[in-house]
N, C-alpha and C positions, 0 to 999 in steps of 0.2 A: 853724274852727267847733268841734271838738271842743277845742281849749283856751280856745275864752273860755266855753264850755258847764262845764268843769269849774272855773273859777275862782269862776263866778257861783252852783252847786252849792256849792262851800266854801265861800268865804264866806256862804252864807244859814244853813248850819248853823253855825258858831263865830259867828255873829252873834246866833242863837238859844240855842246854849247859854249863851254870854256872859249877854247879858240873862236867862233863867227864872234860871239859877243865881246870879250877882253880884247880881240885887234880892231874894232868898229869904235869903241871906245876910248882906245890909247891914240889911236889914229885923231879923234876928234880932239882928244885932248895937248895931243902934242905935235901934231900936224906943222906948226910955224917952226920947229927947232926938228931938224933930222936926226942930229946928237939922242935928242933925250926923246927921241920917239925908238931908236932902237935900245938904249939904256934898259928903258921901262919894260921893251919888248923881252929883253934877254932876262929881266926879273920877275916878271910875269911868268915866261914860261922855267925856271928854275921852282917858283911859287907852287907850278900847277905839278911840277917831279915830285915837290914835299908832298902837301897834300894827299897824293894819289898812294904814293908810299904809304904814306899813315895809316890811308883809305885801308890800300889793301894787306897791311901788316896785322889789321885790328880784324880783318874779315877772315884772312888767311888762321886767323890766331884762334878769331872760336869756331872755327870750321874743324881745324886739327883737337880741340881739346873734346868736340863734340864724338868726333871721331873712335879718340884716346878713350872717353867714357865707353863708345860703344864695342870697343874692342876689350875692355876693361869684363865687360858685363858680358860678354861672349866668351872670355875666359873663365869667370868664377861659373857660370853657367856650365861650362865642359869639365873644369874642375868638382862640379857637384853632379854630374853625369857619370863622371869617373870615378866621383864616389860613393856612391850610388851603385855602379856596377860593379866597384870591387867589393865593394861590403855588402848584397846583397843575400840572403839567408839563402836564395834558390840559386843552386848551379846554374851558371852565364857564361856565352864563348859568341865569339864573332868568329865569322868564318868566310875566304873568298866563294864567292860563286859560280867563279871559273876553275881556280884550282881545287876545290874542297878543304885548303888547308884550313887549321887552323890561326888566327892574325890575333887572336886575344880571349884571353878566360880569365875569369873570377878565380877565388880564392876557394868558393865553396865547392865550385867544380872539382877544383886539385882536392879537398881534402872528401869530398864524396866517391867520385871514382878513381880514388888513389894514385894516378900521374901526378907527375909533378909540373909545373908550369913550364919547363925548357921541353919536356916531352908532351906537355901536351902540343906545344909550338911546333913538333917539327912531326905531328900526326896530322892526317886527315880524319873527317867525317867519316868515312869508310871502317875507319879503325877503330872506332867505339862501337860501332854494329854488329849483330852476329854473322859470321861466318854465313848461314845458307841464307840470309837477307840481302848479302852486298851484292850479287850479283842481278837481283831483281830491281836494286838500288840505282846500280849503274847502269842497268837499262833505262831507267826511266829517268837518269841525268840523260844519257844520249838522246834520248827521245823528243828532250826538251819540254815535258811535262813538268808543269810545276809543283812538282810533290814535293819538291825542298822546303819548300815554303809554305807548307800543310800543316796546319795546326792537327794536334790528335794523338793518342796515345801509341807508342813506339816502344821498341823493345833495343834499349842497350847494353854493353856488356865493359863490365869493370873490368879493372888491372888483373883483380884475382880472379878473369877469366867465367865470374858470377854473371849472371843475368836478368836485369832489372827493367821492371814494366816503369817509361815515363811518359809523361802529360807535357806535349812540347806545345809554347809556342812561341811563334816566330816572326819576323819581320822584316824587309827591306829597308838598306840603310848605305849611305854612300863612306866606307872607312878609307881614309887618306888616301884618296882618289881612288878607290876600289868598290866595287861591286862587290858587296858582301851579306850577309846575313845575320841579326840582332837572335839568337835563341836563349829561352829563358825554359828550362828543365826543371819539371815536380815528379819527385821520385810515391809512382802511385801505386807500388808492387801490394802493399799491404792490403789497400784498398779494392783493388784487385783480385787478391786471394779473401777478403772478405764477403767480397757481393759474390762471389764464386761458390765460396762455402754456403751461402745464403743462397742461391738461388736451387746448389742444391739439398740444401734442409727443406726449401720450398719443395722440392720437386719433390722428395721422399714425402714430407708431407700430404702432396696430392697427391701421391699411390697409396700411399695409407689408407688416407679418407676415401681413395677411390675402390680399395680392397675393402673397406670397411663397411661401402656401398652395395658392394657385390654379394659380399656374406649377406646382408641383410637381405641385398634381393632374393640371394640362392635359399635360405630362408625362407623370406616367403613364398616362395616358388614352391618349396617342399613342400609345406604348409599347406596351402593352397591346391595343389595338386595330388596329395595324401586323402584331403578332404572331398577334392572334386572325385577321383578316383572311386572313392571311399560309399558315397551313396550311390552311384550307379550300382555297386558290384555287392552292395545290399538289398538294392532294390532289385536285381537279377537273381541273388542266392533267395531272398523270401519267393520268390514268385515262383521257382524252379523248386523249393522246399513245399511250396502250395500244389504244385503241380504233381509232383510225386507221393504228396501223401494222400491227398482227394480230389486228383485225376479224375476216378470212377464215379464220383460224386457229384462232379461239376457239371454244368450244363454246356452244352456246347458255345454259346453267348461269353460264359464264364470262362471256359480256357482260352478260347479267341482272345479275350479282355488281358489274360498275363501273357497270352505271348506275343502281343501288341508291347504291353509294356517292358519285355525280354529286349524285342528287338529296336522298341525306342529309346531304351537303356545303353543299347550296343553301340547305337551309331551315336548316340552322346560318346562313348567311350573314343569310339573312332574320330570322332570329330578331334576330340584335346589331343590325343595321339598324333594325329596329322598335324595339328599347329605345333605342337613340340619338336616333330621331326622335323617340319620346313624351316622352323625357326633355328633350330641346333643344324641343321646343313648348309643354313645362309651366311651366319656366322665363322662355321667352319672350312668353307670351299666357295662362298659368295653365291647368291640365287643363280636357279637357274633362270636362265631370259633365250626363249625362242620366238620370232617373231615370224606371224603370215598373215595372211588377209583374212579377216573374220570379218561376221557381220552381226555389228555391237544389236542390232537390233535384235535379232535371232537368239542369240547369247542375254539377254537381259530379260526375254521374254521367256525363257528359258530356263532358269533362274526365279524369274516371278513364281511360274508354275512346282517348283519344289518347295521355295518357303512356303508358297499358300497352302499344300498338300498335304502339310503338316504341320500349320498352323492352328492356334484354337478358332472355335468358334465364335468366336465372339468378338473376333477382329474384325477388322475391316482394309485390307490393301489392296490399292488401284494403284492402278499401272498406265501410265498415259506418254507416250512416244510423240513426239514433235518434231519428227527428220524424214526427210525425202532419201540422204543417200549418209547412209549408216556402216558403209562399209573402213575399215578401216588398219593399218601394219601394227599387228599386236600381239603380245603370247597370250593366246585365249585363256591358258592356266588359271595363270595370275591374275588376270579380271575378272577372270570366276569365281574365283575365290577370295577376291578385294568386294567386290558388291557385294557378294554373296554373304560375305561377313556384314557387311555395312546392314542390307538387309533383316537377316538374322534376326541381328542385334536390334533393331528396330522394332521387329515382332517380341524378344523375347522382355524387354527393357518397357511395353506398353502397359499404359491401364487396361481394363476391363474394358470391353466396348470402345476401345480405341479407334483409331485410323492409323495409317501408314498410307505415304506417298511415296511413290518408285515413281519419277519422271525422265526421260533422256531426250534432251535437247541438240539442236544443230544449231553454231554457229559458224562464220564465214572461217575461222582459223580453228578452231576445238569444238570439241566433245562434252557435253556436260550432265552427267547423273545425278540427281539428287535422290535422296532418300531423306525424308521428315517424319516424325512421329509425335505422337501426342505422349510419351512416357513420363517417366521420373525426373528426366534430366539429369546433367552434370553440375555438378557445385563450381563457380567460376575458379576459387584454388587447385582444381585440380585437369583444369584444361590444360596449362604448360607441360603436365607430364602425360598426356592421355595417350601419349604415343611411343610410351615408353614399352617395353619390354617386361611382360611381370606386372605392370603397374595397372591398379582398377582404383576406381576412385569411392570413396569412402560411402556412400548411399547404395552401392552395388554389389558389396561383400554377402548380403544371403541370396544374393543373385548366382547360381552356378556360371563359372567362366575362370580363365588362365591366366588373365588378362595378354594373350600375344597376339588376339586375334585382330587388333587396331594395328598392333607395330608392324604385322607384318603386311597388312593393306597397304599402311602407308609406303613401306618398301614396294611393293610390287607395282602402286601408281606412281612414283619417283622414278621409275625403273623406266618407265614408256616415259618422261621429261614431261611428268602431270603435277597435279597438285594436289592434296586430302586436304579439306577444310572443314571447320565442323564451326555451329554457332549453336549455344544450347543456354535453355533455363531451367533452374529446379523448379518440379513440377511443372513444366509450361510442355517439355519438350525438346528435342535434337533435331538440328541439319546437316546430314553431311553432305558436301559436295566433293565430287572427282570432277577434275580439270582435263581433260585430255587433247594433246596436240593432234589435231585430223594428219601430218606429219611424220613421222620419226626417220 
């Protein structure tokens, strides 16, 4: 448009100058003779036919050859498009986008999914799909979702009825006046059943290691519990072996003295029993969780008065409450038995002449108990697992314990939507704190 715009532009002007200026001129020159004023006139304009001819023979001329080049270069172009699509190594098919047929395929297609080129021609898209796929296929052509044109792994199915995982992708493209679709197919079945089989060698793998884990827990659990077992129920048989043979002997100070240590022997017993059972019923039918109105302050105070009751003397635990309204929807159980561990553990983990701090605070949204000690402390490698099941950390093994008495704290304040935190130094001491929502 823009060159024959400016052709039609040039010539109207040299058309115009021509004529005002060649008749103003012939006129002056020939003006005495009328003969040879129209002579001149009729060869002038015959002059200005040549010219303009030539003009436009020479313009027309490399306009067409310019043309000729670019149609030239537009063919070898679709000529190496075309081959390029026949001889590509990856099965190729063009296909309408109205009718699903297919309008053209490569070579590698016919000799991959075994059609031949005339059948693949007079097949649709449909027809290479599986069976229970086409119908969710053509819903979502009805639909008008452009899933045609989704790159992504697909499932289609050869001559011989086999079925093969591919990596399509695809494109919009206008074929001879058609709405059609460019797809290029990588046959990714192999790869497929490979990350398949790997992921599950993986998986077997991490049951392995995860059974591999368990024995070693169940292991030390035995272990552990053989031994914790093991000294109460010696230190009850010598004492009850003392008792029986010089009874008559003892003084009354003295039998009081073993059957003190009988029954603080017992309730050690009882204590690892009850974390065994709560922990082997949580696991196997999930904890139990009853919630009613308690009053954390009543309960914590409550608490205070049994660890100290039977704690040494030589401790020192204070107790200091900083809450107006303390009341709070809770399974009293489980926090009794969550502090109460926390606690405990506080007292039995101290030095000599220690302290313990049992404080519980009020904030505007939670609840918050702490419990500090001056003890032994936790080694910082073994804070990630402190809340394991089984697990005690490595400065604490001639310490008696099961280690479930943390995991199943942490359960039981998880339970009310709290939180267990602890921050600890060897030799320096432990903090733990419970988060509790004034809420549930």
């Amino acid at each position: 448009m823009v060159t024959e715009l400016r052709l039609s532009i040039g010539y109207f002007i040299i058309a115009v100058i021509w004529i005002v200026f060649s008749d103003s001129i012939l006129h002056d020159l020939f003006s005495f003779n009328t003969s040879f004023l129209i002579l001149a006139q009729t060869y002038k304009g015959l002059l200005f036919v040549s010219l303009t001819a030539i003009i436009l023979y020479l313009t027309l001329r490399r306009e067409f050859a310019k043309r000729r080049q670019i149609y030239k270069s537009l063919s070898e172009r679709e000529d190496d498009f075309r081959y390029l699509f026949m001889h590509n190594p990856l099965p190729m098919w063009v296909y309408d986008l109205e009718t699903l047929a297919f309008l053209d395929v490569n070579a590698t297609a016919v000799e991959h999914y075994g059609y031949s080129r005339q059948e693949f021609l007079s097949m649709r898209i449909t027809d290479i799909r599986p069976e229970e796929e086409v119908p969710r296929l053509l819903e979502d052509i009805s639909s008008g979702r452009p899933v045609l044109q989704a790159s992504g792994v697909w499932k289609h199915r050869l001559k011989n009825k086999s079925i093969i995982d591919v990596e399509i992708t695809s494109h919009r493209l206008d074929f001879t006046g058609r709405k059609a679709i460019l797809v290029v197919a990588h046959n990714v079945t192999k790869r497929i059943r490979m990350e398949a089989e790997l992921r599950e060698k993986e998986q077997l793998h991490l049951a392995l290691e995860k059974e591999n884990e368990l024995r070693q827990i169940r292991s030390s659990f035995i272990s552990s519990v053989s031994h914790e077992f093991r000294t109460p129920l010696t230190v009850i048989s010598t004492a009850i072996a003392l008792l029986e043979r010089y009874y008559e002997r003892m003084n009354p100070e003295k039998r009081h003295e073993h059957f003190r240590t009988i029954e603080r022997e017992i309730s050690r017993l009882l204590e690892m029993v009850t974390d065994i059972l709560t922990m082997m019923r949580s696991e196997a039918v999930g904890p139990e969780y009853n919630t009613e109105m308690i009053d954390l302050h009543m309960l914590c105070r409550e608490i205070y008065k049994e660890i100290k009751s039977g704690m040494r003397p030589d401790l020192k635990v204070s107790l200091n409450i900083d809450c107006s309204e303390t009341r709070i929807r809770a399974d009293e159980k489980l926090l009794r038995y969550a502090i109460g561990n926390l606690l405990s553990n506080a007292v039995k983990y101290s030095r000599d002449a220690g302290n313990v701090w049992f404080t519980l605070e009020c904030e505007s949204d939670r609840m918050v108990i702490r419990v500090k000690d001056e003890g032994i402390g936790i080694p910082e490698e073994s804070l990630p697992r402190l809340f394991e099941p089984f697990y005690r950390a490595k400065n604490a093994k001639d310490i008696s314990g099961t280690g479930l008495g943390l995991a199943i704290a942490k359960q039981a304040v998880e339970l009310h939507g709290g939180m267990l935190n602890v921050d600890s130094t060897v030799g320096q001491g432990s903090e733990f704190t419970i988060l509790l929502p004034r809420t549930l």
